[in-house]
N, C-alpha and C positions, 0 to 999 in steps of 0.2 A: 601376721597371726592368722591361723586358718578359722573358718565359721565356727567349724566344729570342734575348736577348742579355746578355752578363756582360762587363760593362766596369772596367776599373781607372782609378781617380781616375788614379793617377800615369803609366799606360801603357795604350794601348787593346792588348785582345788580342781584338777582332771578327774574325769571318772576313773576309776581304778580300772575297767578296763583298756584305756589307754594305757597304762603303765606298763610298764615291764615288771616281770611276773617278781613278789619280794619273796625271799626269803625268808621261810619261816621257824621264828626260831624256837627250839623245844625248851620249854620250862619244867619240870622234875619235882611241881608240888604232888603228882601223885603218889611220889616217892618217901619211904616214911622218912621222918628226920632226925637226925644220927644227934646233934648236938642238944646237950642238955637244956640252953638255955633259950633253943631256938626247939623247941620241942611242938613243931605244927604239923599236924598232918593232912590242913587243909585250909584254908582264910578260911575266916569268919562269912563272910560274903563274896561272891563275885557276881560283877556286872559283866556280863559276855554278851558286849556290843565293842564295836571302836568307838572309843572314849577320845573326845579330842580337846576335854578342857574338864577340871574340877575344882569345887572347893568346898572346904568343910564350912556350915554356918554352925552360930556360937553355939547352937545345943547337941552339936552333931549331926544333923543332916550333911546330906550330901548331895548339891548338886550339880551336876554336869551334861554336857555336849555330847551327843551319840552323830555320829559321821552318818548324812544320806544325800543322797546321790539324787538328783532330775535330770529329764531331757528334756530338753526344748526344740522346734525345728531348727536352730542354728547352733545351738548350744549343749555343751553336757555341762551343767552345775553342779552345785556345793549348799545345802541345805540344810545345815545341822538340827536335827532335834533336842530342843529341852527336858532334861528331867529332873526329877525330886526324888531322893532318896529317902522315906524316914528311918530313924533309927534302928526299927524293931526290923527292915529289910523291906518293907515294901515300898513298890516304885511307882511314881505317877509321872507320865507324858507334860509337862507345862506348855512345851510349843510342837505343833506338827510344821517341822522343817517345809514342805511342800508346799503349805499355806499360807507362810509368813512372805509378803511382801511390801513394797512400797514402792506407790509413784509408777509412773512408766517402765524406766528404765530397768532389763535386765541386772543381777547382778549374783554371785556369788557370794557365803560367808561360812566362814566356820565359828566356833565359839571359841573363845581365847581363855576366858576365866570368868568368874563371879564373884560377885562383891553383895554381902549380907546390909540389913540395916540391924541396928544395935538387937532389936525387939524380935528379929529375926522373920517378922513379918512382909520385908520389903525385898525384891531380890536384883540387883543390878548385871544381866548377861553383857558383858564386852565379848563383841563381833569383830572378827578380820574380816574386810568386807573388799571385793573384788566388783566394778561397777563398769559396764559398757558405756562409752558416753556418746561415742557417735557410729555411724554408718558404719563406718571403715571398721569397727569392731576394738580401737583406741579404749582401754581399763584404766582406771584411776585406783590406787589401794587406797582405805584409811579404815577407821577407828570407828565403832560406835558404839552407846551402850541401850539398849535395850531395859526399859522400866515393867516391874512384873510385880504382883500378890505372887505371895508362895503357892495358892490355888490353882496360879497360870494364868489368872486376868491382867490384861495391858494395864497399866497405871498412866494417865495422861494426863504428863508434867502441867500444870499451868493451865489445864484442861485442853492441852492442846495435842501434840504428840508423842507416843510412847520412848522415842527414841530420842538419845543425846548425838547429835552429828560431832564427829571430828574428837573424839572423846576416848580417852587412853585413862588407867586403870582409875575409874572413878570409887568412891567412897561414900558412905554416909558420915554425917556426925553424928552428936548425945539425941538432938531432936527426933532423930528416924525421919526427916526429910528433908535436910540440906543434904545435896552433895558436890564434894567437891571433885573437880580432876584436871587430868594435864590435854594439852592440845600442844601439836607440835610447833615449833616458832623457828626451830632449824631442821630440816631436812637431811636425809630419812633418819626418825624417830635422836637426833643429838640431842638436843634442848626442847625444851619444854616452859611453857606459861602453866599457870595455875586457872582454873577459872570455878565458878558456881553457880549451881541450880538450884529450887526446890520443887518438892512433888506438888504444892498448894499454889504457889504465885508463879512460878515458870522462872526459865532464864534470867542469872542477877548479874552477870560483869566477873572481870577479872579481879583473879588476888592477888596480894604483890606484886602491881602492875608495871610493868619493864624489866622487872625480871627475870632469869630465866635457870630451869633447875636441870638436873640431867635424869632423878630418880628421890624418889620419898616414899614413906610408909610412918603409918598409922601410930600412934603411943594409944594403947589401949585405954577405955574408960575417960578419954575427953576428947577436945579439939581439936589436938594438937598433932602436930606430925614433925619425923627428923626426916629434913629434907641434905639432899647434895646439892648445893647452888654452882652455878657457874656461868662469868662473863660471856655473852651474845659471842662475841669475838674468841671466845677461849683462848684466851692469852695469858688468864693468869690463873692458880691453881685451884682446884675443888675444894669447897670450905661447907665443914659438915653445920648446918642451922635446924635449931630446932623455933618452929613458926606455929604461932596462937590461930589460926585459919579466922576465927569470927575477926578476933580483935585484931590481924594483919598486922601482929607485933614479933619480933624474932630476935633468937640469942645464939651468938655464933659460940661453936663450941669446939670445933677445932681446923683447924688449915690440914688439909689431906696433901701426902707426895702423892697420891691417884688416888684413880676410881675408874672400877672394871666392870663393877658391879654388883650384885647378891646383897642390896642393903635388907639387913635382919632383924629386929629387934627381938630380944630375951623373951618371955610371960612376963618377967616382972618388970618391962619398960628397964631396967637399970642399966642393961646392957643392947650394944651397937655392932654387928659384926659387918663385913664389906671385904671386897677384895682390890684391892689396891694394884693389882695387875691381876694375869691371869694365874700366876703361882701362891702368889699370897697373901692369905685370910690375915683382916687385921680386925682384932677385939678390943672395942673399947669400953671403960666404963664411964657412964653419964655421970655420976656426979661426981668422979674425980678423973677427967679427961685426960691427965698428962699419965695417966694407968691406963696403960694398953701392949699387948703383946701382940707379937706376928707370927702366923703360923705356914709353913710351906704344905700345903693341904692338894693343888691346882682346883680350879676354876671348876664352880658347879653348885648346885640348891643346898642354900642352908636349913634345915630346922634344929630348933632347939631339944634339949631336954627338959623336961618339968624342972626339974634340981637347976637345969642352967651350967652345971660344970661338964657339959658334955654337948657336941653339937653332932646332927645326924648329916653326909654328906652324900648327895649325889652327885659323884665323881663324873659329870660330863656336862656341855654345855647346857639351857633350853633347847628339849623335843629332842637329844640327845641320848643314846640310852648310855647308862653307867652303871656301876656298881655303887652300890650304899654301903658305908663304912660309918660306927661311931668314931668321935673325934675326942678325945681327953683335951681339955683347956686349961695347962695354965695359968697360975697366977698372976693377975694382972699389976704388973711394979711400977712406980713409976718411972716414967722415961726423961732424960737428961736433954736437954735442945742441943745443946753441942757435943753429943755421945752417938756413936752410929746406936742402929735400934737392931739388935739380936735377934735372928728369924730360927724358933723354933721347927724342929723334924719329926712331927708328932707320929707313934707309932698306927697306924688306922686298926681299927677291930671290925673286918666285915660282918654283916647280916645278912641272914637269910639267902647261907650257903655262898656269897658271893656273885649270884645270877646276877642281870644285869636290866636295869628298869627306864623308863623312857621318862618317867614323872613317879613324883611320888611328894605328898603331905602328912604332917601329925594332926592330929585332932587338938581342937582346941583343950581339953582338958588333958591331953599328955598320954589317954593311953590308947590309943589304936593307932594303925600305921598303914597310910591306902597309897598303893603301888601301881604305877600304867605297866601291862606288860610289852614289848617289842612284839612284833609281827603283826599279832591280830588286835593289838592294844585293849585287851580288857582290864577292868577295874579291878584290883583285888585287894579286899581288908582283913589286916592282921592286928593280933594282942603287937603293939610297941615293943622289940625286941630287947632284953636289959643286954 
């Protein structure tokens, strides 16, 4: 690896003037819109910066990662700045990317995503962080999370430092200052430990200790999370559990033929979606498990609908761009153990003309719809398409 460049296996964080020149691709929102029920003649807002991470907190803010670039005598980095979006459109700087450092060591990051506390006063940035570790110019990639007020003051855990080392998509719980998260236990990013912190006493130990899971998310309004568990060894097959996080109590809920990815939960916690490979979405319902249908949808971001009988898909992988299609779901029937399971061809109903988006989230209350665009990746917020 040369001086003057520091690359990450898993995400390049080169100056863009190294790169070969992208192509850039035209988007047609200044064009008026032909379809009734897709009748925008402009987002609600855009953000026109490169956006390299966002998330909605509960009252609707918005915040995210703007892509910036330093030079160092040996180095071109990767510096992402923080921001806050409030609802009414005004925007505040949280972190100036250029100034945020730690320790000796050079290093590179981008911002990957953000995790809210309940109160939505606490804010969690998870970093992809790229890290020079010796002479020879040798990088190490992992995980960290970043502790913030929504103000942009560092919050130090334990009184000690702002950042969680080794820390993959952390959470708050009910408190607003436990958090929990994963750390990887198998290499690159398979399985996963659980572990926990707080903002008041610092670093607490592992949960469900020897365990290990592949992916989990949040049941709204408690403790609790449905996690995908699976054998260190992966030997034997993904078993979906739902785990009490304080009280390290869990109830297995169903034995999965796979797991590809995209776990989902409904608004109303009732429902479980996942993709079982990379073709097909399987929908469960929580509290009568052996109700679930398969849908042949391929591999890409799930959001819900408010109503929940419809799910919204970005048709391509993560940092991927795709088309957004609504998804019609399905009655969930129950299924027979000794009956093959019927894989649904659902017809898609594109949005907003069909163009094609790199990222995209609903808002927690169901009705706005913020889209990354390809090329120059700005932010755009629209009314939630019916």
């Amino acid at each position: 690896m040369t001086p003057r460049l520091l690359l990450s296996k898993a995400r390049r964080f080169f100056s863009a003037k190294l790169c070969a020149p992208l192509c850039l691709c035209v988007i047609f929102f200044f064009l008026p819109w032909t379809s009734p029920v897709q009748d925008l003649d402009k987002p609600l807002q855009n953000i026109d910066d490169e956006i390299t991470a966002f998330t909605f907190a509960p009252d609707g803010r918005i915040a995210y990662g703007v892509r910036h670039n330093i030079k160092t005598k040996k180095y071109d980095l990767q510096h992402d700045d923080l921001w806050l979006m409030e609802t009414g459109g005004k925007r505040r700087r949280l972190v100036q990317g250029d100034k945020f450092s730690r320790g000796d060591q050079l290093f590179s990051y981008a911002a990957d995503g953000f995790s809210w506390s309940p109160n939505g006063r606490y804010l969690l940035a998870q970093l992809f962080t790229t890290t020079v570790t010796d002479e020879s110019g040798r990088t190490e990639d992992s995980f960290m999370a970043l502790a913030l007020e929504d103000n942009g003051k560092e919050v130090h855990i334990g009184k000690g430092e702002s950042i969680i080392k080794d820390c993959y998509k952390p959470s708050f719980l009910l408190d607003n200052a436990t958090i929990v998260y994963l750390t990887e236990a198998v290499k690159p990013r398979m399985l996963f430990s659980f572990r926990y912190t707080n903002l008041n006493t610092g670093p607490a130990g592992p949960i469900f200790e020897g365990r290990t899971f592949i992916d989990y998310v949040r049941i709204p309004n408690s403790n609790a999370a449905l996690a995908v568990e699976r054998d260190r060894a992966m030997s034997g097959p993904p078993r979906l559990q739902r785990l009490e996080l304080l009280a390290q109590d869990n109830k297995e809920i169903a034995t999965l033929d796979g797991y590809e990815g995209g776990l989902s939960l409904s608004p109303s916690g009732k429902k479980v979606a996942y993709f079982i490979d990379r073709e097909v979405l399987e929908v469960r319902d929580l509290a009568a498990p052996d109700h679930f249908a398969r849908l042949r949808v391929g591999l890409g971001n799930v959001q819900w609908s408010p109503d929940e009988s419809r799910i919204l898909l970005k048709r391509a992988v993560e940092r991927k761009s795709g088309d957004v299609v609504w998804i019609t779901l399905p009655t969930l029937p129950a299924q027979r153990p000794d009956q093959p399971v019927p894989v649904f061809q659902p017809t898609p109903q594109p949005i907003l003309h069909g163009v094609t988006f790199r990222d995209m989230a609903v808002s927690p209350d169901g009705r706005f719809l913020a889209v990354v665009a390809p090329g120059r990746r700005n932010l755009l917020l629209f009314p939630l398409p019916n």
